[in-house]
N, C-alpha and C positions, 0 to 999 in steps of 0.2 A: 543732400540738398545744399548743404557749404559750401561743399566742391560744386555744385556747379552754377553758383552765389557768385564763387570768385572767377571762376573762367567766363561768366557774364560781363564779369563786374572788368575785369582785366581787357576785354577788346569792347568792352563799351557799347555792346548790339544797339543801345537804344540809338547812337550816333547814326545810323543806318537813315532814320527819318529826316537827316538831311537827305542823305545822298540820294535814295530811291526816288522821292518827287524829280529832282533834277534828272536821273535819267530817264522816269516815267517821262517825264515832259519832252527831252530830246526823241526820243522814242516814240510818241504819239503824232509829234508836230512831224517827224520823217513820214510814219504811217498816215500821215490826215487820219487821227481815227486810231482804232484799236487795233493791233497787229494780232498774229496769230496768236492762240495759247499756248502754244510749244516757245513759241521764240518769246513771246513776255517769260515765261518762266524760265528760260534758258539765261535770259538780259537778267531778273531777280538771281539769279544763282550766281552767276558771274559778276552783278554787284555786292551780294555779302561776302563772297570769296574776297574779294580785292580789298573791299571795309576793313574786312576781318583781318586779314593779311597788313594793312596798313597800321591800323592799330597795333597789331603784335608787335611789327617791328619799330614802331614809336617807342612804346612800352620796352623793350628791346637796348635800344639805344638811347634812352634817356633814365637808364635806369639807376646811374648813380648821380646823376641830377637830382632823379626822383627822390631818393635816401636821403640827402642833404636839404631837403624845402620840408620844414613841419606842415607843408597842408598837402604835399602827396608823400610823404613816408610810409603812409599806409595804404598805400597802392600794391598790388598782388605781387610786384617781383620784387621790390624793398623789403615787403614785410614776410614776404619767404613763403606765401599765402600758395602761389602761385611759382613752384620751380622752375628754373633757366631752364630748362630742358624740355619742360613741359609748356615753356613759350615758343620754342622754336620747334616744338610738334602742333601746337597750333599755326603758326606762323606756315609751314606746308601744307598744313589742310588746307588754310583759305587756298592756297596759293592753286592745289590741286584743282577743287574745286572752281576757280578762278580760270587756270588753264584748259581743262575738260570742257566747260562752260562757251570758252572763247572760240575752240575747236570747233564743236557744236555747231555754233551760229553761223559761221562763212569762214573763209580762208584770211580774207583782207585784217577779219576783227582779232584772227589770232597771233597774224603777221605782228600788227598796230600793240596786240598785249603787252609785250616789255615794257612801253613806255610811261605806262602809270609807275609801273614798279620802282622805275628809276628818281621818279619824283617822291614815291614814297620812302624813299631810304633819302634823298639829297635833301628835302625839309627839314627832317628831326636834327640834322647836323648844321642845317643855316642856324641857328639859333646860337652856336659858338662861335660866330664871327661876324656875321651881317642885321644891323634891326631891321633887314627886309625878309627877316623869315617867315613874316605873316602872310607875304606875296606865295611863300611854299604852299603853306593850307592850303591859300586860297586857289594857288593852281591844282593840285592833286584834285578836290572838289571840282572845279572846272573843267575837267575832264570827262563827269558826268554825263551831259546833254552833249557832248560829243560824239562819248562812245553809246549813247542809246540811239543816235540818229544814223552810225554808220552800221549797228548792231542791223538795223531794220534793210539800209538800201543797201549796205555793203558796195561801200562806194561811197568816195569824199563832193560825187559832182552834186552842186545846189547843196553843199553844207552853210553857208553864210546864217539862215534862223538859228541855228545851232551854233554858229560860233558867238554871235548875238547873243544867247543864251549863257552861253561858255564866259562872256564875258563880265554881263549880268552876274555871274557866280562868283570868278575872283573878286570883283570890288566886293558883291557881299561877303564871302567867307572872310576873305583878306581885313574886312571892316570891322567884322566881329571878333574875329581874332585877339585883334587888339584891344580893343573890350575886356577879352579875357586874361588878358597880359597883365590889364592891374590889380588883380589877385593876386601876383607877384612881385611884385613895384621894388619891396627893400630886397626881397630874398637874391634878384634876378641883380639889382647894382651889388650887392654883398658879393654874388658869388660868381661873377661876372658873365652871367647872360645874356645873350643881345637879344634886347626888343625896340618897340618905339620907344616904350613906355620907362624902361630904366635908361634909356639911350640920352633920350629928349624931356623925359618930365613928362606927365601925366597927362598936366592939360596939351601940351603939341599934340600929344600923340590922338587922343579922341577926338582932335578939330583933325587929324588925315582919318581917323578912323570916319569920321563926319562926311569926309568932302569922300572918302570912298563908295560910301553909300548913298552920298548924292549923283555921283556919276553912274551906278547900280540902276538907279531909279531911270537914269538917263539911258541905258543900253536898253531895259525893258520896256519904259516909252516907246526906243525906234520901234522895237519889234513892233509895239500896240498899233502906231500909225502907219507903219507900211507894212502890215501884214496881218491884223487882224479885224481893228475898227469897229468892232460889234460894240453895243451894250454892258449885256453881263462881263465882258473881258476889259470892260473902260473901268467898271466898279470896281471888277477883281485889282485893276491897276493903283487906283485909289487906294485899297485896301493894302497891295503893299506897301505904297509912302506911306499911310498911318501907321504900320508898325516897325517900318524902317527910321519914323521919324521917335515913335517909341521906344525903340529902344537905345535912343541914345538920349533920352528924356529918363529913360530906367535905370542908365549904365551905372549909376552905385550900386543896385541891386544885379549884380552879373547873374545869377544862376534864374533870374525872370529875363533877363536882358540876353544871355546870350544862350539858354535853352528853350524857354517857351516859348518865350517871343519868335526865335528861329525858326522853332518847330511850325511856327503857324504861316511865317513867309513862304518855308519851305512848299507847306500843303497850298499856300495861295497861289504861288506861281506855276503848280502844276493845275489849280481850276484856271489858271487864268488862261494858258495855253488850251486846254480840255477846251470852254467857254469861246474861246476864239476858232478851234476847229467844228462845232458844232451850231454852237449858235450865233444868230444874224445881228 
């Protein structure tokens, strides 16, 4: 049960309940509606592979980062919890399952695979050189509602709600990122890694973190007014500024601020889209 404590704990599954609202939502809004059950589960299997796969190789290549910061030392591949060896045998399952997955679905979606991958290995190394590593997250994330809405038509034509949504993602990921960046604040100036947050000082960095999330708010508006306009999906809209606005009202307390808070934008903007394809 340790072992597999720590192979949880090492790719982070619960991270997953970002990602799967956002491509449920790319994926519903393509399908007006609920898509097949082969192809929802075929899009679930092909987003924990790429999850999984992403985190591995985070995990991976920031691993002796990891060693030097007292608050991840005790992370599965510093603390020997979890062997090199046996991260890069996970790091090919997702990947498997990832590619199997993409196959699966259509031609177009397996062609388009690489290009998450390339974002997942080019992020974890912005961090040694540019404070716009947060812009990384926040793209791999972004990715999401992309690849659920071409998972379904297979085909890029009428992707624009979907890119809307895509963008909607990077400000948020990109906004909470750095959020999470001040966990690290002395370790990251001591040991010289780029964020806003060691780059710029605490407070700049949460007013871009701020004004990210106010353009966030601003991409999923358009969607609301030119494409859905109901009711229940105006409340759901609402309900994301209140916890986008919370959690930078929370952001001392990061693990309320950038986990559960998330988790709930997350689930909101997948009713909010559901809400807008269903009801009036």
């Amino acid at each position: 049960m340790n072992t597999l404590k720590n192979y949880a704990n090492f790719v982070k599954f619960e991270h997953t309940l970002f990602s799967l609202p956002l491509i449920f939502a790319g994926t519903f809004l393509a399908a007006k509606g609920l898509p097949s059950w082969k192809l929802l589960l075929l899009i679930v299997l092909a987003g924990t592979g790429a999850r999984t796969a992403a985190l591995a190789i985070n995990r991976i290549l920031d691993r002796r980062i990891d060693a030097l910061n007292p608050r991840t030392e005790d992370r599965e591949l510093p603390s020997g919890k979890v062997s090199l060896t046996k991260a890069y045998l996970i790091t090919i399952l997702g990947l498997i399952l990832y590619f199997v997955s993409a196959y699966l679905i259509c031609d177009l979606v397996l062609y388009l695979s690489p290009i998450p991958l390339v974002v997942f290995v080019l992020y974890p190394l912005m961090k040694r050189f540019t404070p716009l590593c947060h812009f990384g997250v926040g793209l791999g994330l972004a990715l999401a509602p992309l690849g659920g809405w071409v998972a379904v038509t297979c085909s890029l034509e009428g992707i624009l709600p979907a890119v809307v949504l895509s963008l909607f993602t990077l400000c948020w990921v990109s906004g909470f990122d750095i959020i999470y960046a001040t966990l690290d604040e002395e370790f990251d100036k001591r040991a010289g890694v780029y964020s806003m947050v060691s780059i710029y000082g605490r407070d700049i960095a949460l007013r871009v973190s701020s004004a990210l999330h106010q353009g966030a708010f601003f991409f999923i508006a358009f969607l609301y007014f030119f494409l859905f306009k109901s009711i229940v999906s105006g409340l759901f809209l609402i309900l994301i500024g209140v916890l986008l606005f919370l959690e930078h009202r929370k952001a001392e307390n990061v693990d309320l601020a950038f986990f559960k808070i998330n988790i709930l934008v997350g689930i909101a903007i997948f009713l909010f889209v559901l809400s807008g394809i269903y009801l009036p």
